[in-house]
N, C-alpha and C positions, 0 to 999 in steps of 0.2 A: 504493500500500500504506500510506502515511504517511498519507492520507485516514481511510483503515478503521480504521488500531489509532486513530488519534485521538478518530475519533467512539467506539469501541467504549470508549477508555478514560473519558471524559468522561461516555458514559450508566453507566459503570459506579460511578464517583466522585458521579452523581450520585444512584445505586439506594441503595447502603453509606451515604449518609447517611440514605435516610427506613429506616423499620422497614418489613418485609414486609406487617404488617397495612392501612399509611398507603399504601403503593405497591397493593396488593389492592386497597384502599375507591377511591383515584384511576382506577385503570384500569375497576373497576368500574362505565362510567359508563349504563352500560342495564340496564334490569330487565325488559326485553321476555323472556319464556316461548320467546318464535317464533325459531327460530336459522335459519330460514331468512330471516325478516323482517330482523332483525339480517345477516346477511351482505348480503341486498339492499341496505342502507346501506352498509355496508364496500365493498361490489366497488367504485361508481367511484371511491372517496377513493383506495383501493390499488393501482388501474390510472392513474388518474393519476400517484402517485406516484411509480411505476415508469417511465411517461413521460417523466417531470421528471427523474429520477434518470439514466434511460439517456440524455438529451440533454446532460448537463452532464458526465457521466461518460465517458459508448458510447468513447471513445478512450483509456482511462485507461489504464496498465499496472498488473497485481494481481499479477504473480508470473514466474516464468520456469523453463522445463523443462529436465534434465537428464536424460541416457542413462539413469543409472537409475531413474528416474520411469515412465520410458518402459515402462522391463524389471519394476518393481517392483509394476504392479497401479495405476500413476496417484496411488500413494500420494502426498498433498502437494502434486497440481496442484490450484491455486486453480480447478473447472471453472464450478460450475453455482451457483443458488442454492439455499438452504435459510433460509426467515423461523424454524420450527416450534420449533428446537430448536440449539442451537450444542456443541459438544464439546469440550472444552478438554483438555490432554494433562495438565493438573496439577490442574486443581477438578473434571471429570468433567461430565457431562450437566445444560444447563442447558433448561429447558422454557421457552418466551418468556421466558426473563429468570432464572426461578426454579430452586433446586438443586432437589432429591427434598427433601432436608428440608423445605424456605418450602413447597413443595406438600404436602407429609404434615400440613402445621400449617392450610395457608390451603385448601386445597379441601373441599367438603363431603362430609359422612360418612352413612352409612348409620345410623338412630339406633341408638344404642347402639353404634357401630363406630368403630374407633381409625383406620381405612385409608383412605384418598382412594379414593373412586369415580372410575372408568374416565370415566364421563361429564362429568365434569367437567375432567377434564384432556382428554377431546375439544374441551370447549368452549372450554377455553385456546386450545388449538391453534391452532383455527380460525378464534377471534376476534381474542386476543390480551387478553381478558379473566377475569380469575377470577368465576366462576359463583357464583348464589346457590342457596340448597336449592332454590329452585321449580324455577330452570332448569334444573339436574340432574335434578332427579323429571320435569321433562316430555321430556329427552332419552330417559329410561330408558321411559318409558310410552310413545314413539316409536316407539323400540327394540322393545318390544313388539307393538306393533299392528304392524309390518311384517315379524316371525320368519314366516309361516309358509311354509314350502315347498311348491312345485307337485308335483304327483302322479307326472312323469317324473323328478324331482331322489330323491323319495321312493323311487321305485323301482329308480334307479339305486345309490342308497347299499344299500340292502337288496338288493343282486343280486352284488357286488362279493365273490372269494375271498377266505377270511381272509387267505392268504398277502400278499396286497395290502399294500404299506408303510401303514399310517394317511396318510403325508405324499402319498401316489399321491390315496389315496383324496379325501382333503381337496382335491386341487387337479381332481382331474377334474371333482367333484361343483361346484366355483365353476365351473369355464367352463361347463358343461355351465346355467349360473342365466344366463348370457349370453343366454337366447332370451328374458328378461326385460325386459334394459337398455333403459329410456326414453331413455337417451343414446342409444344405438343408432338407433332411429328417428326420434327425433328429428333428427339428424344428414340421414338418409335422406330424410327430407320434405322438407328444405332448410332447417332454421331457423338465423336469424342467428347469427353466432359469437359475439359479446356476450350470448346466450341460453345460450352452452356450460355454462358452468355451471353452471345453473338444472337441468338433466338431469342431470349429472353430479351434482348434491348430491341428487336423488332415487335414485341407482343406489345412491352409495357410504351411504345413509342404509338401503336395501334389504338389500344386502351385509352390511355390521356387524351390522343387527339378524336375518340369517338366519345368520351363520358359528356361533353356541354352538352352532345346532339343526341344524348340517352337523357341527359337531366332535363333540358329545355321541352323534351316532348313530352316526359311526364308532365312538366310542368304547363303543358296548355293543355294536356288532354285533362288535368286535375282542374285549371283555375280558369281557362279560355278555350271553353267547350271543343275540345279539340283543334282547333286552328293553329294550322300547319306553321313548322316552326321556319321555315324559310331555308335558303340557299349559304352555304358556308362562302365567303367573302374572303382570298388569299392574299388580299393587302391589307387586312386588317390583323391583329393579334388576338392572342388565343381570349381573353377576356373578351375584348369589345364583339367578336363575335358571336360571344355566348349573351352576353345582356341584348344584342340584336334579335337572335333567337325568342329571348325569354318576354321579346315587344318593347325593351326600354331602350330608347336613342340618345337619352338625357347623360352627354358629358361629365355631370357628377357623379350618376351613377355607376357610370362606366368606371370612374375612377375609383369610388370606394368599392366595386368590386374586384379592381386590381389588387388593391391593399389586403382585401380579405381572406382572395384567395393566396396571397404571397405569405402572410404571417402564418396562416393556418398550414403550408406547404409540410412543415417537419415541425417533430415538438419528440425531441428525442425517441425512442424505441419503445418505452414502457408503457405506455398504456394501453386499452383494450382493444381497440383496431389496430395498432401497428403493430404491436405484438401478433395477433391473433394471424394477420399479413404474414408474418416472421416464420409463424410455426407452420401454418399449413406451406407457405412456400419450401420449406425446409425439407418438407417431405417429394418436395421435384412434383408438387402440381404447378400446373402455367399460370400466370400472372393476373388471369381473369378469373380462375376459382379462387387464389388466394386472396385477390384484391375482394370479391363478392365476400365470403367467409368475413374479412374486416369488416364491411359496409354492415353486417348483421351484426357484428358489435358495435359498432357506431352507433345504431338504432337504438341502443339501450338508454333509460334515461338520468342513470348517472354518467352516460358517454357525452354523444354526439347532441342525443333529444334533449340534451340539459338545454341547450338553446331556445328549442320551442318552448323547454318550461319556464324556461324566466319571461319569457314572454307572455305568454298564458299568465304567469303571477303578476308581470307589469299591467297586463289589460283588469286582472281582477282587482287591485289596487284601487287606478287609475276609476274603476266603475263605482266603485263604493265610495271614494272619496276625491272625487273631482280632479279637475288640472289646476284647482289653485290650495288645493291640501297643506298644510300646516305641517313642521317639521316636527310635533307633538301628535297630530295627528297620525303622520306615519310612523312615528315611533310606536304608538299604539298597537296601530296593524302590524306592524312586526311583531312588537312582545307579544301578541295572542298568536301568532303564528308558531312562533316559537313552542310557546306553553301545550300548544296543541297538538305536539309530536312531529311537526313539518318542518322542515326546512327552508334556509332561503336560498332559493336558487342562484348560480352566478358566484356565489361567493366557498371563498373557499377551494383548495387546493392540494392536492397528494403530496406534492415538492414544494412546490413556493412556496414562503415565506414573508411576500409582498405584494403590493399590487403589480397584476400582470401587466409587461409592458405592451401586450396584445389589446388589454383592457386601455393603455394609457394612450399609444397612436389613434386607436377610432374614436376615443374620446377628443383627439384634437381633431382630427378629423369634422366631427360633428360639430363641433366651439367653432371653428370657422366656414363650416356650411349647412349647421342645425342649429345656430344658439337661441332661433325663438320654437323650437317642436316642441310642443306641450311631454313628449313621450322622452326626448333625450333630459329635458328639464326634471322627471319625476326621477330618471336612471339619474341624476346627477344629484338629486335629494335624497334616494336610498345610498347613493355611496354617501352621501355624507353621512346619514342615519344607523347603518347598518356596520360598522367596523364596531365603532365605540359597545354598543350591543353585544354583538358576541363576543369581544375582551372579556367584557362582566360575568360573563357565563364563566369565565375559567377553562371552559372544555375544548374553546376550539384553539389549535397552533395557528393557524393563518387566517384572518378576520377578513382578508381584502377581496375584490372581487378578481374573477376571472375573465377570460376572454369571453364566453357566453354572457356574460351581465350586460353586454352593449349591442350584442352584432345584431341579434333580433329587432333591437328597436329603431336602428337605423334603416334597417331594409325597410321596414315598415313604414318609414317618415315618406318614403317616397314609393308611396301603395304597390312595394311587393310584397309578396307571402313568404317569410325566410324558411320554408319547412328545411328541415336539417337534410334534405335530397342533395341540397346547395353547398353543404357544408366540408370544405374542400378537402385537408388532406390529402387529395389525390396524389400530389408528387409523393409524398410520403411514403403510404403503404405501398407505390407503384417504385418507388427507387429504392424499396429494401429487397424487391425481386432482383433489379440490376448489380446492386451490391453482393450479396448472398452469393450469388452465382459467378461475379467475378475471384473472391478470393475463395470458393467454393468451401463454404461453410457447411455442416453435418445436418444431418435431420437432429432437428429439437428431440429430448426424451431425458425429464427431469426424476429426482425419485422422490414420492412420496410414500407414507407409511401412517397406519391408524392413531388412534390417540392412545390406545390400549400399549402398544409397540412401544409410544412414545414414554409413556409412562414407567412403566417397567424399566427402558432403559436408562432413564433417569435416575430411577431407585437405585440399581444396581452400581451405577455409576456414584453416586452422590452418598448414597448410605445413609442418609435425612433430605430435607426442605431447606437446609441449612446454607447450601453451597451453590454459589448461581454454577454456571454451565457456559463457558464461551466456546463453539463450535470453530473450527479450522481444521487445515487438510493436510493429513501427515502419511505417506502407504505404511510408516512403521509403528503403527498405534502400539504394540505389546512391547517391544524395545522403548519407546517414547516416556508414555503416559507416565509411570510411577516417579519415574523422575523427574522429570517436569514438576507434578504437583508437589510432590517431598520441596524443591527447593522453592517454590513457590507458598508454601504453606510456610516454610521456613520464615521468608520474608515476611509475610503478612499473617500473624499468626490470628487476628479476631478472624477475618473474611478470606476463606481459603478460595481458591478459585483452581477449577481442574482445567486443563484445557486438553479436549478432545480432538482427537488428532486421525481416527476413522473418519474416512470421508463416508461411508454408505451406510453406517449401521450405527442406532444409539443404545444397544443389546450387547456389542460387542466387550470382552471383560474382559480389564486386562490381567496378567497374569499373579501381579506381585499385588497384596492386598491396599486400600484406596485409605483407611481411617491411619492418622499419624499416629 
């Protein structure tokens, strides 16, 4: 662990001294158009790397598990990796290196446009470099030449009951683009695994440039009685094309949906879609089951639908206590909310420990083209109302809100329907496919064991309730363990502390007896 924070402190001491623009132009070191040409250079440096890495490393210890890690959702275990994007509990979401601010300044814009284009923070991702206008306009004119959908994908979207979640809809119509996948057959022919992701960068390139024209047609079959979503436009970018689709021409619009789909892009590995992405890809399905598989956790609404529900809670607010409500008045509505067993939506966070800075750009956003909307005014009275509140409580770690506490009510100001169909991600779960398969990662397959198991091996281990347990990874648990603890108990003779050094088993006994 003393490895990691070192390196991580030393590249960070080294970034804080140049400027974002001097660190852009240095990483910028290719002006190749072809991002597939450019990633064919990248694979072997970055499969070596990882080579080198897991031969100097492969035995290292990064962390150590506790019972409530176990019970708590894996919160905090050091598991898998993530290059794309890193999450910090105090500075918030950094993209290869960069906050949301360095990428709102450093990625290229749509002319005349204030917002980082989508594209260009793909090509971060993927590269690890900041893009020039060219390479962005030939992602997006990519993007284009590869939207259209096959005539059964076609048919299937227009055939589906209103009643139909949009999020049902959205995921059925991706797997169902699975009789697509060149990964897919490719695979099937036999071709070498060092070839994997040469297929996969065709699928998930497939994918991104067909999801606006699967989203947008939900979304008129759902909200604009089916009216056809129009023709994809190859001088425009992958955004403006999609709000074209979706019937909105409005320039503002256009731009806070650049911003929303850019922020949302990556938000490190651990959560329920992109993990969920991570595993089933892992097991060598194509890029369209994986990505659908995420889209069903996204649905969920401690996920993706938290969106919709802060909205649903702003509209019920909003109805019982007016647009000109009293900062007492919603205090109120909170405390009984509270009291009632419900939560407040938007607020609150796994990792951060701040307000989100996803929460803080739409928010300026809105201050400079929302400051009279009755809807961002209430979102701007519960963030004042609602932090103070749950400090009181004592119970919660991060009081602030999150990225959902805003995005709903801005779509809204300018009568769209934000249903979470729209809620992007996309580069996300779609570049942990491209990833995966260039440094050719394993199928996922973690271990668990009952509470029964657990217990017992506790006992056996501990010999009372007396002595916590800190879990780390040793193959020579029976040579290890007794002396480890002897000299460690030695030290600290009130609070003994064993350190378990079985990686798979907490049953496992070592040979020489455990009481001093």
């Amino acid at each position: 662990m003393a490895l990691f924070r070192m390196t991580a402190s030393r590249f960070t001491e080294v970034r804080q001294k140049m400027s974002p623009a001097l660190t852009a132009l240095l990483r910028n070191f290719s002006d190749s158009t072809d991002l597939k040409a450019v990633l064919a250079k990248k694979v072997p440096e970055e499969q070596e790397r990882v080579k080198n890495f897991r031969k100097a490393y492969g035995a290292t210890k990064i962390g150590h598990v506790t019972v409530d890690m176990m019970y708590g959702g894996m919160r905090g275990i050091k598991g898998l990796v993530c290059e794309t994007s890193v999450l910090d509990p105090d500075e918030g979401i950094r993209f290869r290196g960069y906050s949301i601010p360095e990428c709102q300044k450093l990625l290229p814009k749509a002319k005349g446009g204030s917002q980082p284009l989508p594209e260009g923070l793909f090509w971060l991702l993927i590269t690890g470099q900041v893009p020039n206008q060219a390479q962005v306009q030939a992602v997006s004119k990519e993007w284009a030449k590869r939207a259209a959908l096959s005539l059964h994908v076609a048919t299937l979207l227009y055939n589906f009951p209103p009643t139909l979640h949009p999020m049902s809809q959205f995921s059925c119509a991706i797997t169902a683009l699975s009789s697509e996948s060149k990964f897919a057959r490719a695979y099937s022919s036999g071709v070498h695994k060092s070839k994997y992701w040469e297929y996969v960068y065709e699928d998930v390139m497939d994918l991104i440039a067909k999801l606006p024209v699967v989203a947008a047609t939900i979304y008129r079959n759902t909200y604009r009685h089916g009216k056809g979503a129009g023709a994809i436009d190859a001088s425009k970018d992958w955004s403006q094309n999609f709000c074209r689709m979706l019937g909105y021409d409005n320039p503002e619009f256009t731009e806070l949906m650049r911003l929303y789909l850019t922020i949302h892009s990556d938000h490190e590995g651990g959560n329920v879609s992109a993990h969920t992405v991570h595993l089933v890809g892992s097991a060598l399905s194509d890029p369209y089951l994986s990505f659908a598989a995420g889209m069903n956790g996204l649905a969920g609404p401690l996920h993706g639908l938290a969106n919709q529900e802060v909205l649903i809670f702003l509209k019920k607010l909003q109805k019982e206590l007016g647009d000109n409500a009293t900062d007492d008045a919603v205090k109120e509505f909170i405390c009984r909310t509270l009291k009632s067993g419900q939560v407040v939506p938007g607020y609150g966070h796994a990792v951060l420990r701040k307000t989100d800075p996803r929460f803080a750009c739409q928010r300026e956003f809105a201050q400079k083209h929302l400051p009279n909307d009755p809807l961002f005014r209430l979102v701007s009275q519960v963030y004042k109302v609602v932090p103070p509140i749950l400090m009181e409580t004592g119970k919660v770690k991060n009081p602030w809100p999150n990225v959902d506490a805003h995005s709903g009510a801005k779509f809204t100001s300018y009568k769209y329907r934000p249903v979470h169909t729209l809620r992007s991600h996309l580069v996300r779960r779609i570049r942990y496919q491209g990833w995966e398969r260039k440094v050719n990662e394993t199928c996922v397959r973690d271990r668990k064991q009952t509470l029964g198991k657990t217990t017992k091996g506790l006992k056996a281990l501990t010999g009372s309730t007396g002595i916590r347990i800190r879990r780390t990874f040793h193959p020579e648990f029976r040579r290890d363990a007794y002396t480890r603890r002897k000299y460690i108990i030695k030290r600290n003779q009130f609070k003994p502390l064993i350190v378990l050094t079985c990686a798979d088993d907490f049953t496992a006994k070592p040979q020489a007896p455990l009481r001093p």
